[in-house]
C-alpha positions as CSV (number, residue, x, y, z in Angstrom):
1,X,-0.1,21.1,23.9
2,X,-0.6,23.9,26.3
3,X,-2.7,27.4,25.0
4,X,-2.1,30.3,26.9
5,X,-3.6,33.8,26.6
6,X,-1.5,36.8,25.9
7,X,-1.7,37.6,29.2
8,X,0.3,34.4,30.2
9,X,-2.7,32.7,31.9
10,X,-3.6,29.0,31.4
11,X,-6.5,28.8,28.6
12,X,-6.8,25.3,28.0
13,X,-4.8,21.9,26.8
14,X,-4.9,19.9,23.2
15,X,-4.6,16.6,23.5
16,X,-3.4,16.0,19.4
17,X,-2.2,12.4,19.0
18,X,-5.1,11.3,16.8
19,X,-3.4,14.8,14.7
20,X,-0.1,13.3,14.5
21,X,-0.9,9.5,13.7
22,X,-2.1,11.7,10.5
23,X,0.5,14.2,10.0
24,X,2.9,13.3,11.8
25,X,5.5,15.7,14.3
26,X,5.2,19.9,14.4
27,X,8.5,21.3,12.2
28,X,7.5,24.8,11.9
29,X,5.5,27.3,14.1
30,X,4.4,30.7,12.4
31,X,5.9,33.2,14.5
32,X,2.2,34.4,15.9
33,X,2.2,30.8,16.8
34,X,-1.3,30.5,15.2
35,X,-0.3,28.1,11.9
36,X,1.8,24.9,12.3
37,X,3.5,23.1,9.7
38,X,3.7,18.5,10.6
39,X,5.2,16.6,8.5
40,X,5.4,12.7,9.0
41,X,9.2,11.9,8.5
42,X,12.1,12.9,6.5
43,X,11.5,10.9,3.8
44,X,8.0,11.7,3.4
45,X,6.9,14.5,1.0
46,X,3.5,15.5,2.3
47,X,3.3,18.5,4.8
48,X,-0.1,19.2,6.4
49,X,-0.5,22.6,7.8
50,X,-2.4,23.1,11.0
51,X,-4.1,26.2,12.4
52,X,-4.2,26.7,16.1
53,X,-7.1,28.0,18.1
54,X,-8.6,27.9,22.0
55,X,-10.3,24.7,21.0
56,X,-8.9,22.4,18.7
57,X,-6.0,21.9,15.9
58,X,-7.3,21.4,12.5
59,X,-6.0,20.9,9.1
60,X,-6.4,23.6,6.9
61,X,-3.7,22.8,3.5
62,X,-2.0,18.9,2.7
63,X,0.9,19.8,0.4
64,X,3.2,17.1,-1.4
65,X,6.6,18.9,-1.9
66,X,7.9,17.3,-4.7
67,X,4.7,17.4,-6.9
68,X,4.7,21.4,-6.2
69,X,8.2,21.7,-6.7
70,X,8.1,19.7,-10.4
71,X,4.9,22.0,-10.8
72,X,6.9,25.3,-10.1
73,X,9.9,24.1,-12.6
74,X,7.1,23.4,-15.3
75,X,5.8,26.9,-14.8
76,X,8.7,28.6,-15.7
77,X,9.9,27.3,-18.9
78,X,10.1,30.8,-20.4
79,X,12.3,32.0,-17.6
80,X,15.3,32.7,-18.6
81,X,17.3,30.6,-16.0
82,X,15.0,27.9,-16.3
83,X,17.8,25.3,-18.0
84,X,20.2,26.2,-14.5
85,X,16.9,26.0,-12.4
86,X,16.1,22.6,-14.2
87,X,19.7,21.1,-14.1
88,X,19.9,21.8,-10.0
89,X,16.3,19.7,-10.2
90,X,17.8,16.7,-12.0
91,X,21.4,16.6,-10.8
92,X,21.7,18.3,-7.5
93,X,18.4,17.4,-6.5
94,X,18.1,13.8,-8.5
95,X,15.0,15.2,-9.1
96,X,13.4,14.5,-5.8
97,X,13.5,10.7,-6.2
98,X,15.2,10.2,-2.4
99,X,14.4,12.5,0.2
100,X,17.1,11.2,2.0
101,X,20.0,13.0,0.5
102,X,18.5,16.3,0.3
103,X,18.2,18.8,3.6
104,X,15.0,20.1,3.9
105,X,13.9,22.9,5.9
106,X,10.8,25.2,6.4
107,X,9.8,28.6,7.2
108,X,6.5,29.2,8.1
109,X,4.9,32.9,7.9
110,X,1.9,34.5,10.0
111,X,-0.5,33.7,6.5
112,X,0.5,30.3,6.1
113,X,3.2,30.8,3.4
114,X,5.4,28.6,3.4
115,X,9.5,28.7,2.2
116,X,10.9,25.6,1.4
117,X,14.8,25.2,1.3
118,X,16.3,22.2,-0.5
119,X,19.8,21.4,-0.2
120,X,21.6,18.5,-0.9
121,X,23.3,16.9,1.7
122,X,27.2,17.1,1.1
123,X,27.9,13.0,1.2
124,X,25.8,13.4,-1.7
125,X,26.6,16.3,-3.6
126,X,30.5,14.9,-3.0
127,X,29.1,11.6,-4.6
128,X,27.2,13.9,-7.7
129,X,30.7,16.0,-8.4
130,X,32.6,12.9,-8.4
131,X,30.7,11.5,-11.3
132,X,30.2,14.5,-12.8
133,X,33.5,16.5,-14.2
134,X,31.7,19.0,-15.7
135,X,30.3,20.2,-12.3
136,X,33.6,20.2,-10.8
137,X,33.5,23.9,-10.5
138,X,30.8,23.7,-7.4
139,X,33.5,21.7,-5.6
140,X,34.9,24.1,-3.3
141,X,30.8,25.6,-2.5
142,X,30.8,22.6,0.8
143,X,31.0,25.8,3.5
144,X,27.8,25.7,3.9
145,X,26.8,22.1,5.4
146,X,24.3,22.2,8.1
C-alpha cells in the first residue's frame, strides 16, 4: 500500500501481508481514507477494522456480524416492529446460519461506523417463498438483485 500526502507526494509504502494472513482482504475504505474495514471471506463473520496512518496499519475493532446482529434483535424486544424485524432474522435471513446465501455489503464512515446491509440472495429468497405460501406476497420484491 502506497500513502501519499495531500499534496500528492510519495510519503511512504505498507508492506501489510502479515495484516491480511489475520484479517483477511480491504472491503471498505472510509471516505477520508483513514479507517479500513478487512474481512477474511464471504463466509466468514468477523470484520477487523483498520486505521491508517504514515507508519503502520493497525487493528483498532474485531467485530463478529452475526453475534451483533442477534445482539441488536435482542435489544429491541419492546419495539414495536420487533416480531417483522425478528421474522426477516429467521426466515429471510435463516438466521445467519449460512453466509453464503445472504449479500453482504458495508459502508464505512470517517469515525469508524459501520452500516451493514444484509440481503438475501434471490436463488435463495426464490427457494424461502417457495416453501413458504404465506410469504408469497414478497414474490414480485426480486427488482432489486445485485
Amino acid at each position: 500500500m502506497y500513502i501519499y500526502t495531500e499534496t500528492g507526494i510519495l510519503a511512504g509504502r505498507i508492506l501489510y501481508r502479515d495484516l491480511a494472513n489475520k484479517c483477511g482482504k480491504p472491503k471498505e475504505l472510509s471516505e477520508d481514507g483513514k479507517r479500513m474495514l478487512f474481512r477474511k471471506g464471504d463466509n466468514d463473520p468477523e470484520v477487523f477494522l483498520v486505521e491508517v496512518s504514515l507508519e503502520k496499519l493497525s487493528i483498532y475493532k474485531k467485530c463478529n456480524i452475526v453475534r451483533e446482529v442477534r445482539e441488536c434483535i435482542e435489544k429491541m424486544k419492546d419495539a414495536p416492529n420487533y416480531k417483522e424485524v425478528l421474522q426477516f432474522f429467521e426466515v429471510f435471513l435463516d438466521e445467519l446460519k449460512d453466509l453464503k446465501n445472504i449479500n453482504i455489503s458495508f459502508c464505512l464512515n470517517d469515525f469508524g461506523d459501520v452500516l451493514v446491509r444484509l440481503k438475501p440472495k434471490s436463488e435463495f429468497l426464490k427457494k424461502v417463498l417457495k416453501n413458504r405460501e404465506d410469504l408469497a406476497l414478497f414474490a414480485e420484491s426480486d427488482d432489486e438483485d445485485e
